[in-house]
N, C-alpha and C positions, 0 to 999 in steps of 0.2 A: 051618070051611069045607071041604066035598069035594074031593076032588082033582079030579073031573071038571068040577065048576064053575072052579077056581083055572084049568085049562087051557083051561076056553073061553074065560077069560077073557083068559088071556095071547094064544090065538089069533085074540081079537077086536081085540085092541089092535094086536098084530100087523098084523090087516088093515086097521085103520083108517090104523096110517102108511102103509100100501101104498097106501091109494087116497088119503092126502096127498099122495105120493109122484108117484102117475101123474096126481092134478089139476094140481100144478105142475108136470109134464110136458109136460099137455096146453095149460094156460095161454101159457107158454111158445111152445110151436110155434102156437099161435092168435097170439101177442104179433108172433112171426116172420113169418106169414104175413099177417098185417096191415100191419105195414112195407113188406113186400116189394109188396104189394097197393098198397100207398102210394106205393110208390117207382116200379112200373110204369104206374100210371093205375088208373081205373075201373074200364073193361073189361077188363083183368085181374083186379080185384077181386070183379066179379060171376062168370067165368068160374070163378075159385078160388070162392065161395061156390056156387055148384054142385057145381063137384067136391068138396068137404068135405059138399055135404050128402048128394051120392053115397056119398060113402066113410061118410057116418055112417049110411045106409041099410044099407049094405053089410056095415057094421061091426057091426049090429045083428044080422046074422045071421050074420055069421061067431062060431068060436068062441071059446074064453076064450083070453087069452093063457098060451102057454108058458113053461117055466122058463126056458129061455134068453131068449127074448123079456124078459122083466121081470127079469133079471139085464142085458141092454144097456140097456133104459131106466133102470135103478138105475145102471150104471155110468156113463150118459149126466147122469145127473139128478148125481152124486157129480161127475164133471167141470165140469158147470155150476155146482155149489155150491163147486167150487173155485177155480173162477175168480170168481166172487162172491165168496170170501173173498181172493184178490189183489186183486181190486178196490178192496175197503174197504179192505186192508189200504195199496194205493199209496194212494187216497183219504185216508187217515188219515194215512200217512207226509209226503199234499203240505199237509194241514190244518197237521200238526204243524210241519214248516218253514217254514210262513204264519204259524204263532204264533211259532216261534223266533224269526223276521225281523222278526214285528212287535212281537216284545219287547226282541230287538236295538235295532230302531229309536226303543224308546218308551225303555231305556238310555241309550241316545247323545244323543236328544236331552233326557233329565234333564241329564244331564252339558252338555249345552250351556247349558239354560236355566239352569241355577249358576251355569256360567260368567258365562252374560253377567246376571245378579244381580246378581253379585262387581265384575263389570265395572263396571256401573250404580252399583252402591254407593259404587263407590270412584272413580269419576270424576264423578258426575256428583252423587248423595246427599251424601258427606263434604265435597267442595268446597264446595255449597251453603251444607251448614252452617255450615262453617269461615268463608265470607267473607260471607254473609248479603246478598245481592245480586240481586234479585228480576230485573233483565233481564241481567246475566251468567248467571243459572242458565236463563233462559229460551234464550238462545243456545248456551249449550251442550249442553242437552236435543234444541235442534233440531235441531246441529248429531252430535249422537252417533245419534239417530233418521234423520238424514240419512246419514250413512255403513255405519250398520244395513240403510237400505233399496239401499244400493249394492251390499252384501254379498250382500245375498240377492239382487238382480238378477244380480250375475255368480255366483251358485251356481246359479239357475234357468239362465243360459244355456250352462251348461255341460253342466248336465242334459239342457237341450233338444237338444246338441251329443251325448251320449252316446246319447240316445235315437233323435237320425236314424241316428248309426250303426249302433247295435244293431239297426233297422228296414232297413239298406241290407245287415248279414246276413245277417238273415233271410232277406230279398228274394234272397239269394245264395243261401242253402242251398233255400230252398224251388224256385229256379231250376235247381238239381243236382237235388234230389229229381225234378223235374217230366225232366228230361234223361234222369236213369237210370229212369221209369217210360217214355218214349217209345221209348228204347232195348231197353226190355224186359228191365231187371236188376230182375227182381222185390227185394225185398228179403225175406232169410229171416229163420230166427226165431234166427239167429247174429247177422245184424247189426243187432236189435232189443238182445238181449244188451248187445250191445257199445256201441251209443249208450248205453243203459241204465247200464251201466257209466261209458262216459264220463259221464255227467248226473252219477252219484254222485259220482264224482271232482271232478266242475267245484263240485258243491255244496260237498263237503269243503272243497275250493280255495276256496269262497266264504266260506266260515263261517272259514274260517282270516284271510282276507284281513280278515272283519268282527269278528273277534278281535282280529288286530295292528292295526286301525285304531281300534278303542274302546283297547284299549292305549298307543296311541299320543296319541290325544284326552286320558285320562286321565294320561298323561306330559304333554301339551301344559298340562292344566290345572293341573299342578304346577309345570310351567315358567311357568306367567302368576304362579303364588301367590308363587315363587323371584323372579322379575321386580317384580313388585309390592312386596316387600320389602325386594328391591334398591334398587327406586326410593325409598321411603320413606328406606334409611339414605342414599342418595346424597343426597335433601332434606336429611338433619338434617347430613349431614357439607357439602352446599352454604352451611348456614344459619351451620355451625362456620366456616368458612372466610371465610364474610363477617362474622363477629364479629373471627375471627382478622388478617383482612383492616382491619379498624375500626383493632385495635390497633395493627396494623403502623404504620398512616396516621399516629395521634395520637404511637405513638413515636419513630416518623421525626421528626413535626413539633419531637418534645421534644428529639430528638438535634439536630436542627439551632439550635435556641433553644443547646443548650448547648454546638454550637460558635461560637456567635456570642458566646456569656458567654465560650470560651474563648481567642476572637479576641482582648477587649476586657481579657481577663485576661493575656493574654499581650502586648499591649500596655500594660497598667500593669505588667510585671514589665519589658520593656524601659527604661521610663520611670525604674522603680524601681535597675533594674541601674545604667543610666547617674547616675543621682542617688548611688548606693551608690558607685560608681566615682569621681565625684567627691569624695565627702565622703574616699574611700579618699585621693585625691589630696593632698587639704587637710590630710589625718591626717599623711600621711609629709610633705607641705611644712611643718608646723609643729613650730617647733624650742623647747621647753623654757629658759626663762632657767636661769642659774645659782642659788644659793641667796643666796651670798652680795649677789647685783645684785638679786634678790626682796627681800631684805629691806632694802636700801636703794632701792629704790621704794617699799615698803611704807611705810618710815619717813617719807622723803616726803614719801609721799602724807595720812601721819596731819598731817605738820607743816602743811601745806598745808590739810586738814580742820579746821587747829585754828587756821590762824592766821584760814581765813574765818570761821570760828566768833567771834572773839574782835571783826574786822571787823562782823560782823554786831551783837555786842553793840552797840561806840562808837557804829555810825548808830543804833540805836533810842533809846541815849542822850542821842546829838545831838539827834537827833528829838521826844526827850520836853523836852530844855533848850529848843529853839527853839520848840515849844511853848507853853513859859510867859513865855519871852522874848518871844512875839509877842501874850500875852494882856496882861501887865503893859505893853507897850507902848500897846497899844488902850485901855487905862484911862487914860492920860495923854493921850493923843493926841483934840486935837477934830478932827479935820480927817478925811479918808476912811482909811480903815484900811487896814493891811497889806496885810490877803489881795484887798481891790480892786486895789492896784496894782499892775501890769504890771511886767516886768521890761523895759527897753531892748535 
């Protein structure tokens, strides 16, 4: 490639962002003047479309522009594309905070909707299961859906309470703003700045606030799981207590049985005392004979054993004589016999 081609061609290129350049100049201030056109009426609008086609007349025979001339529409064109890249750039910083909040928001409420899963699970699912009771699960479905929908009535009307205020500020600032433009405190490009500044700040302030409140949400939902927990050992230790409670009942009952066994025990050792005490009495009143007076009772008592003993022989004697006495008599005797007769 020549060099003298390589430079037209750079000069062509050159010129063509030039006249890029001055078409979205020209766009532009047509963009402008059509608004403005817009904003004053009609007849202004026809009036301006004259005089532009005046000046395009005009234009057409005036000459090319100068250096300077197209170094202020470059520097005019460089400022507009710089504010165009503020633009996009707040554009893009208030999209970007739109996602932050709506991801914030779609956060917090994960975290809710677990929560009240958890919730659900554990009141109203395990119950279910646990006592198998088609119209207790149905009331208390109702009844947890019922307090669900109370929840969210007093969260919306709080919102709606936040929101009239928020609207009665506005109404306030926008009633300042409207004050100091009547008064003719223009507003510069310092106290643009400065709200600017305060906005960042409040936002800061906001995303802090929307920080320590998921923070805090997520503590809260730690404190339900702690709570929940709680509740389950305060059940089992409720359930321990009324077992331990059963026992106490049935011990008592056994304690009392064994003071009654020990009533009736301590009335047979009474009984027995007094019986013991007397026999004690009977022991020291009774006096030992002698030896020598023992064995003359003993002796006695043998002669006595011997003489009934000997007594006892004669009557069976007698008894067996009068026996045959009274049969050999019956043999002789015609007449009624012995053992009929009566004694007088």
């Amino acid at each position: 490639m020549t060099p003298p081609l390589h430079s037209c061609r750079r000069s062509n290129a050159a010129l063509q962002l030039e006249n890029e350049m001055f078409e979205q100049h020209l766009n532009r201030l047509s963009l402008a003047s059509q608004l403005e056109s817009e904003h004053f009426g009609v007849d202004s609008q026809r009036g301006r479309e004259r005089h532009s086609k005046a000046r395009s007349s005009a234009c057409d025979q005036l000459p090319l522009l100068t250096t300077e001339q197209k170094c202020e529409v470059a520097q005019q064109e460089l400022e507009e594309i710089k504010a165009d890249l503020e633009k996009g750039k707040a554009n893009a910083t208030r999209v970007l905070n739109d996602l932050q909040a709506n991801l914030e928001e779609a956060q917090i409420r994960l975290v809710e909707i677990k929560k009240m899963r958890s919730e659900f699970e554990r009141d109203i699912a395990k119950a279910t299961q646990e006592k198998r009771g088609a119209k207790l699960g149905a009331e208390k479905l109702t009844r947890y859906f019922e307090d669900r929908m109370r929840l969210k009535d007093a969260l919306i009307e709080k919102l709606r309470l936040m929101n009239a205020a928020l609207k009665v500020h506005k109404r306030k600032v926008w009633m300042q703003l409207r004050q100091k433009e009547e008064m003719g405190e223009a507003l510069q490009k310092v106290d643009f700045q400065k709200l600017k500044i305060e906005n960042t700040d409040y936002l800061e302030l906001n995303n802090k606030r929307n920080q320590e409140l998921l923070h805090f949400k997520l503590k809260a939902g730690k404190v339900m799981q702690m709570l929940s927990s709680a509740k389950r050992c305060l059940q089992d230790a409720t359930l321990e207590s009324e077992s331990l409670n059963h026992d106490i009942a049935s011990r008592r009952h056994m304690l009392a049985k064994i003071q009654v066994e020990m009533v009736l025990a301590e009335e047979e050792r009474s009984k027995a005392e007094v019986l013991n005490r007397k026999l004690h009495r009977r022991l020291e009143e009774y006096n030992v004979p002698d030896v020598l007076q023992y064995v003359q009772v003993t002796m006695a008592h043998r002669k006595l054993e011997q003489t009934v003993h000997n007594w006892e022989r004669k009557t069976d004697i007698a008894q067996m004589a009068l026996k045959a006495h009274t049969k050999g008599c019956n043999r002789g005797w015609t007449g009624p016999s012995l053992d009929s007769v009566t004694t007088p």
